[in-house]
TIRO-2110 file (N, C-alpha, C; in Angstrom, 1 decimal):
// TIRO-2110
-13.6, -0.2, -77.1, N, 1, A
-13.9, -0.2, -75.7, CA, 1, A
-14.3, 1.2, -75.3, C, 1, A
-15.3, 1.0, -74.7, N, 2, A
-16.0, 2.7, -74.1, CA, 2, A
-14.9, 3.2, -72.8, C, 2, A
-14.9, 4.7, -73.2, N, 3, A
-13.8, 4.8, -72.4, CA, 3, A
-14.5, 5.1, -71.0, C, 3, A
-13.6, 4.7, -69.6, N, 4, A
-13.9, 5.0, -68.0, CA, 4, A
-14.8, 5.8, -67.9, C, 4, A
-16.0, 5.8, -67.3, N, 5, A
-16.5, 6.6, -66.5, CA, 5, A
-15.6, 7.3, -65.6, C, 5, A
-15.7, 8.6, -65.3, N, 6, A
-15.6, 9.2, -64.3, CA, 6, A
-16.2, 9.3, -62.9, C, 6, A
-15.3, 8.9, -61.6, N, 7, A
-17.0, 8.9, -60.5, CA, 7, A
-17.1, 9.8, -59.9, C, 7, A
-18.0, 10.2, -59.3, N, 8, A
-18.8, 11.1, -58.4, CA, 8, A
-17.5, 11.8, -58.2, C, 8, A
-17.9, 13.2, -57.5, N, 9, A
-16.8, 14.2, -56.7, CA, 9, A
-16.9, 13.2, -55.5, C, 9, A
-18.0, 13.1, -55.3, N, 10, A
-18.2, 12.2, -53.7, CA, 10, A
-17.2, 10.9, -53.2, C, 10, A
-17.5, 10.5, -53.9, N, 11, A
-17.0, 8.7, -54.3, CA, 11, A
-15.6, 8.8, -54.5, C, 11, A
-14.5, 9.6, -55.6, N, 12, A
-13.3, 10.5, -54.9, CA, 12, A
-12.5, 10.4, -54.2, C, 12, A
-13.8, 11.9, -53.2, N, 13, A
-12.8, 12.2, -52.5, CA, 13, A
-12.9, 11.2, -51.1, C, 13, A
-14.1, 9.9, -51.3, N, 14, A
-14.2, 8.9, -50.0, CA, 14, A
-12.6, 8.4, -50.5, C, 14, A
-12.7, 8.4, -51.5, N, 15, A
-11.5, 7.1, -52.4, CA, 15, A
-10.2, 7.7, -52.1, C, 15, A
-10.3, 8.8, -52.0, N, 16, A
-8.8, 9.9, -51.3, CA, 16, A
-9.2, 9.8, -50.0, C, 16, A
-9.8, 9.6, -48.9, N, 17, A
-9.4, 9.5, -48.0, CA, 17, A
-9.2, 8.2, -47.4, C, 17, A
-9.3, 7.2, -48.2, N, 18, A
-9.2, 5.7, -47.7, CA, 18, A
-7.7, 6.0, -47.8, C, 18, A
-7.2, 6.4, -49.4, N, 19, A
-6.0, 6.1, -49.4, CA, 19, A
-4.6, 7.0, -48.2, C, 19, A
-5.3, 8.0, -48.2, N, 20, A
-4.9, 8.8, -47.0, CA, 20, A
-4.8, 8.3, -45.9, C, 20, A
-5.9, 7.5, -45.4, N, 21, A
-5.9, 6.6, -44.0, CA, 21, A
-4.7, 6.0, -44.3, C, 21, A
-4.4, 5.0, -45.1, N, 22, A
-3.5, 3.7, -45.5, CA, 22, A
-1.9, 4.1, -45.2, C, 22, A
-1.8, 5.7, -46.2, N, 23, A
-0.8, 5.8, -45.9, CA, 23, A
-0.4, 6.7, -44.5, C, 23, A
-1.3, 7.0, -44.3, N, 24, A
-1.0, 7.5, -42.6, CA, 24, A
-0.7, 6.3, -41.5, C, 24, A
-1.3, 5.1, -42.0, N, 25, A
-0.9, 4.3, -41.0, CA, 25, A
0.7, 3.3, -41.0, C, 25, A
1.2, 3.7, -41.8, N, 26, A
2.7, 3.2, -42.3, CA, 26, A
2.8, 1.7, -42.1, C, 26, A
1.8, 1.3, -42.7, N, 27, A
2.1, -0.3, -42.6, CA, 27, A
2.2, -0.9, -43.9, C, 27, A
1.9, -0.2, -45.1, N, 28, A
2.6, -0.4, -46.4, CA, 28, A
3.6, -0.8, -46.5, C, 28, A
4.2, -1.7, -47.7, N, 29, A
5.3, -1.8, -48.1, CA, 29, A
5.5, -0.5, -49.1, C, 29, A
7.1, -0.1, -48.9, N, 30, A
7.3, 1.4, -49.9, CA, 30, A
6.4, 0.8, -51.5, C, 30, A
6.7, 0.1, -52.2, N, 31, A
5.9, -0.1, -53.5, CA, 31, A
4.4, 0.3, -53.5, C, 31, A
3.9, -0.6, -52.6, N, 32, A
2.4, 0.0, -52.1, CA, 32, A
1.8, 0.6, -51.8, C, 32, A
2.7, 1.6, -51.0, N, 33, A
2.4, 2.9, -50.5, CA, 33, A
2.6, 4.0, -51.7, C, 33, A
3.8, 3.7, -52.6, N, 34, A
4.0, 4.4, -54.2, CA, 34, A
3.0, 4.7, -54.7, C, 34, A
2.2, 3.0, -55.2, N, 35, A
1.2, 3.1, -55.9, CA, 35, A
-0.1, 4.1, -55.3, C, 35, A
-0.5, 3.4, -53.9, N, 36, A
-1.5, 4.6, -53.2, CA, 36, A
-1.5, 5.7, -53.3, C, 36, A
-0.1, 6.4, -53.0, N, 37, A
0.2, 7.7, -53.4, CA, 37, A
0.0, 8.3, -54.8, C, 37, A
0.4, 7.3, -56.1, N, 38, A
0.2, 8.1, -57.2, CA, 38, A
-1.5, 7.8, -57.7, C, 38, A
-2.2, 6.8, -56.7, N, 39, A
-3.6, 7.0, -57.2, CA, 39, A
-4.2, 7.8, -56.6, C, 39, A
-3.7, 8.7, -55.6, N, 40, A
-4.1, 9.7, -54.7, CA, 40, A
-3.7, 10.8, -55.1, C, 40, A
-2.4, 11.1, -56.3, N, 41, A
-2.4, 12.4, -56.6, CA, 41, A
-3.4, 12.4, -57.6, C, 41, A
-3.9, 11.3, -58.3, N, 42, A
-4.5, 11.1, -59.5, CA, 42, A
-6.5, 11.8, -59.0, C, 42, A
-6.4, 11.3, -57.9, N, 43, A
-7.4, 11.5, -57.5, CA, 43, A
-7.9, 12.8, -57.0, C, 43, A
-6.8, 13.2, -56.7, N, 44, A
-6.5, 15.0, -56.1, CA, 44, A
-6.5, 15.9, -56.9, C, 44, A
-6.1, 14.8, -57.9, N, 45, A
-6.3, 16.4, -59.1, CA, 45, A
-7.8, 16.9, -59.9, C, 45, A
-8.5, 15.1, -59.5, N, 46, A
-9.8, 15.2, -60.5, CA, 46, A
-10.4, 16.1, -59.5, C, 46, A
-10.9, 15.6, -58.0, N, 47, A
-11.3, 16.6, -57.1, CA, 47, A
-10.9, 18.2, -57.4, C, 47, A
-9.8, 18.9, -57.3, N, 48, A
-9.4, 20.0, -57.5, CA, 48, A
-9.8, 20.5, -58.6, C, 48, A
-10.2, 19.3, -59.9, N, 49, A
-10.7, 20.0, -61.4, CA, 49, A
-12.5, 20.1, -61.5, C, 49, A
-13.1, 19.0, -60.4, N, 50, A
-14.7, 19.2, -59.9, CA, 50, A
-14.6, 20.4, -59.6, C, 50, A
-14.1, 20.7, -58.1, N, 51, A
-14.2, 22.0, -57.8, CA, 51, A
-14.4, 23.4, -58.3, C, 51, A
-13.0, 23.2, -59.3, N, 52, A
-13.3, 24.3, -60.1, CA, 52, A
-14.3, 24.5, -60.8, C, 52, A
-14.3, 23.2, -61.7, N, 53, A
-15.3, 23.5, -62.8, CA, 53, A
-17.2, 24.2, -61.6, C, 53, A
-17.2, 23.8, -60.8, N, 54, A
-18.4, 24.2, -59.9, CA, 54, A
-18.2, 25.3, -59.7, C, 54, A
-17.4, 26.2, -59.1, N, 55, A
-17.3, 27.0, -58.9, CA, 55, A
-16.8, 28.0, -59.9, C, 55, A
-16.7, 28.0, -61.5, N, 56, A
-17.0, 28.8, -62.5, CA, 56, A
-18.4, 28.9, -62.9, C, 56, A
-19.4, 27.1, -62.6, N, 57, A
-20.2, 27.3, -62.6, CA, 57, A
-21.3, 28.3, -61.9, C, 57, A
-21.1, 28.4, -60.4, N, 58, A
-21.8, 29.1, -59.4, CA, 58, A
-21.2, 30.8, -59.8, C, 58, A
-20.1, 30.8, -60.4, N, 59, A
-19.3, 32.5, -60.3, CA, 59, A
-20.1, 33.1, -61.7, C, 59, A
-20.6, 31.7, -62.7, N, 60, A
-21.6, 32.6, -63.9, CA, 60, A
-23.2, 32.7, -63.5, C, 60, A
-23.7, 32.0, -62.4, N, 61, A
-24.7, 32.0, -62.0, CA, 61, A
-25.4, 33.4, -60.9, C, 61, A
-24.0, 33.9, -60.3, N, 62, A
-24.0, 34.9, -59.1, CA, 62, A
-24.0, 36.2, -60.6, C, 62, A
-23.7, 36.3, -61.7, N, 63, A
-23.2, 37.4, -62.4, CA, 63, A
-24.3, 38.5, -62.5, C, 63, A
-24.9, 39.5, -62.5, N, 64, A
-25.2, 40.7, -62.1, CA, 64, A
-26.0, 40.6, -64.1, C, 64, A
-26.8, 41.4, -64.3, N, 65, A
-27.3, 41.9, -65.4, CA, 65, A
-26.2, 42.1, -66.4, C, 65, A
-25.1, 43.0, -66.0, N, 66, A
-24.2, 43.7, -66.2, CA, 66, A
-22.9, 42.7, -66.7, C, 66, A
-23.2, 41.3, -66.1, N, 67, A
-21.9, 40.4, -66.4, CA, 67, A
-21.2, 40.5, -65.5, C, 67, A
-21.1, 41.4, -64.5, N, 68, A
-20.5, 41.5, -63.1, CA, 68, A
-20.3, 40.9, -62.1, C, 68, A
-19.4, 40.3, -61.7, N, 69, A
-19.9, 38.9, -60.4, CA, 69, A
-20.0, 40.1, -59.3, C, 69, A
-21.0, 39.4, -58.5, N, 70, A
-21.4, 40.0, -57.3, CA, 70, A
-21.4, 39.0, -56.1, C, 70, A
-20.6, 40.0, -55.2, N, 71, A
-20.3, 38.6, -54.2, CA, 71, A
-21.0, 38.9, -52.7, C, 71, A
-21.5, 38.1, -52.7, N, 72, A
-22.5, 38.3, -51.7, CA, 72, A
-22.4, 36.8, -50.4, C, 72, A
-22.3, 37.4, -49.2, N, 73, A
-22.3, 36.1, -48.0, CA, 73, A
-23.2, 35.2, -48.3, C, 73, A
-23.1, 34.4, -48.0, N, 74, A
-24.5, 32.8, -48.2, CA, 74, A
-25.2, 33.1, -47.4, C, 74, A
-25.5, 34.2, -46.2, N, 75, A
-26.4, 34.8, -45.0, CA, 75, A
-27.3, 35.7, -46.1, C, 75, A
-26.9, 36.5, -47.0, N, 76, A
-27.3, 37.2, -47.7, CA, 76, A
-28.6, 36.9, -49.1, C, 76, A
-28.2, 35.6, -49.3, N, 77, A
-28.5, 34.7, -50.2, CA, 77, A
-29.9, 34.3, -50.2, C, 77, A
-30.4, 33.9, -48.9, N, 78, A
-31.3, 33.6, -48.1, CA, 78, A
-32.6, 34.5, -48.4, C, 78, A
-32.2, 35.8, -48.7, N, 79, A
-33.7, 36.9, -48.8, CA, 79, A
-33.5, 37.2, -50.0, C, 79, A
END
């Protein structure tokens, strides 16, 4: 069996905030709300590891001739 796709950052973090809604509204049963919870840390973590991975990406893209990150406003970016 081919192993899971992984989905979108997008798709996620919609999927973390449904579960967020659910358990904000405290009408789970505790078991229910367990499970939501541990598929919401599950889901927190892939978001947090998108992230990063993007943003090593974008920090070797900004690097200078030199190998030097240069950090510059997104106003700056522009020209």
């Amino acid at each position: 069996m081919a192993p899971k796709a992984k989905p979108s950052f997008e798709k996620a973090l919609n999927d973390l905030e449904k579960i967020v809604r659910a358990l904000e509204s405290g009408d789970l049963p505790l078991e229910k709300a367990l499970e939501k919870f541990e598929a919401g840390i599950k889901l927190s973590r892939y978001c947090t590891e998108t992230l990063d991975e993007a943003e090593k990406r974008v920090t070797l893209l900004m690097a200078d001739a030199d190998g030097e990150i240069v950090e510059k406003p997104f106003d700056d970016l522009e020209s």
